[in-house]
Structure formats: C-alpha cells, structure tokens
N, C-alpha and C positions, 0 to 999 in steps of 0.2 A: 637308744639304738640308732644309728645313722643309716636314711633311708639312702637307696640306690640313685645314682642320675640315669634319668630317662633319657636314653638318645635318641635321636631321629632315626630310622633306617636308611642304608646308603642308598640312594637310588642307580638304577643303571647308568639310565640318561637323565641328561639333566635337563636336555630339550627335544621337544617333537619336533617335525616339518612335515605337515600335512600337504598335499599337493592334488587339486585338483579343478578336473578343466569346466568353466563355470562358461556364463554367456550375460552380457552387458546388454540389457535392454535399451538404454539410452543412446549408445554408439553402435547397435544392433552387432555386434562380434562377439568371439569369443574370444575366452583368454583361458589362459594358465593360474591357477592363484597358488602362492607360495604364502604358508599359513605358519610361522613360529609359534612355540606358545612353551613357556615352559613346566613342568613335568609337576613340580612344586605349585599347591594353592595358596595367595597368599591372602590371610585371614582380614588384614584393613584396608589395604588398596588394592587397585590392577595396575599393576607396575606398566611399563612399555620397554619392549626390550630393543635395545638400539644395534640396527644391521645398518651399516653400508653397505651400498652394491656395487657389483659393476659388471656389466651386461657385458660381453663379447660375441654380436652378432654372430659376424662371419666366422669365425671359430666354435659354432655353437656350445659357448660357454657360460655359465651365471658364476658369480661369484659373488659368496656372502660372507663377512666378516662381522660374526656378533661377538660386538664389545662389550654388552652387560645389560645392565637394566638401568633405568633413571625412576625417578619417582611422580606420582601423577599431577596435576594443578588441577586440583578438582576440591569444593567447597565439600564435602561427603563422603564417607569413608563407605568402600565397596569392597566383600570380595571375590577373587578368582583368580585365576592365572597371569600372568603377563604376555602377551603377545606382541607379534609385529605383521604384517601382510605386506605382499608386493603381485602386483597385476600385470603380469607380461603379455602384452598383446599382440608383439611382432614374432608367434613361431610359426614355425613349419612343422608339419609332421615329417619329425625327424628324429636321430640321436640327439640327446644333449645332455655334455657332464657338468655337475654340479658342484666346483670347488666349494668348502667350508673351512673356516678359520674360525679362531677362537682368540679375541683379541690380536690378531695379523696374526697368529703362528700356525705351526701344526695344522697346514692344511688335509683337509680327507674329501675324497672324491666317490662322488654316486654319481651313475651312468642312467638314463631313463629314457623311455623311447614314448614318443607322443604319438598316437594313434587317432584315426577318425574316432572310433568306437571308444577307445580308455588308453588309459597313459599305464605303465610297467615299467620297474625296475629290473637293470639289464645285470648292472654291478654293483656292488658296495663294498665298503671299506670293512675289517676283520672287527677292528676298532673305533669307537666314536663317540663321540659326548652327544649326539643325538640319535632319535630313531625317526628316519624317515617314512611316512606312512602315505598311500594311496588312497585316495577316496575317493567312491566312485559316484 
C-alpha cells in the first residue's frame, strides 16, 4: 500500500515585522526597532534574511526590499527562525509609510504613526507576504 506525502501547510505569511520603540543605553536615545523574522522554524541553522534599506527622511518613508535568506558561517548547527533588525534613530513622532518589496517588486505599503506613549498602525495593505506586528 503506498503511504500519502505529508505536506507542509500553507502559511499565510511568510514573514513578520515586529516593530517596536526600544531605548539605547549606550547613546542614551531611543529608536524605533524594525525586527523581520520569518514565519517558518528552521530545524539546523538560523538563516539571516537579507533587506536592503533605504531611509527617505524628509518624505517620512522606509523602504525595505527582502531578497531572501543566506545561510549562516557559524561552526554549530542551531535552531529558529531567521531574522534581520534595523535601528532607526532619526524619527519624529510623526506619520511614516513603510514601502515593502519582495525581491524589488510588488511593492505594499503600511502607514504607522509614532507616538510619545506607543507606535499604531494607521493603514495596511488588503494583501501581503508579511504580517506587521506592534509590540509594546
């Protein structure tokens, strides 16, 4: 009797973006932390997922473009997710939309507003390869 293939279930997303406003002992500020990680554990390494940026102050714009994952240079197999972080130090408590791309294409846009008190999502996109999440 020939058994069944086991497949994986689909996931929704295929990556988070955790977002939340942390404070730098060393430089005594605070910042913003933009936290990927994706959705999938993976069983012998912690992959690293490769984002370009590219900050547009005065337009209060981020823009992230993850092109994939790479594999780790580490002597010891670990595992968990893969992530990437990025530390933005120069906001203002303001609007700011967050273009995302997926290998340059298919950009999709989240709107989030930075507050004294907590950061909030204003807009977001119907569709998305990832789920953006607030942490407070």
């Amino acid at each position: 009797m020939r058994t069944r293939q086991v497949r994986t279930p689909k996931l929704k997303y295929e990556y988070e973006l955790y977002i939340s406003k942390e404070y730098d002992s060393i430089k005594k500020q605070d910042y913003i932390l933009f936290e990927f990680r994706t959705v999938k554990v993976f069983r012998n390494f912690i992959y690293k997922i490769n984002v370009q940026k590219n900050i547009e102050l005065n337009k209060r714009l981020l823009e992230f473009n993850v092109e994939g994952l790479s594999a780790p240079v580490i002597d010891f197999s670990k595992s968990g997710y893969a992530n990437f972080e990025y530390k933005f130090y120069d906001f203002t408590y303001n609007d700011y939309q967050i273009k995302l791309l997926r290998n340059g294409k298919n950009p999709i846009f989240y709107t989030f507003k930075i507050e004294i008190d907590k950061i909030s999502i204003i807009s977001k996109p119907k569709k998305s390869f990832l789920e953006l999440i607030i942490k407070e």
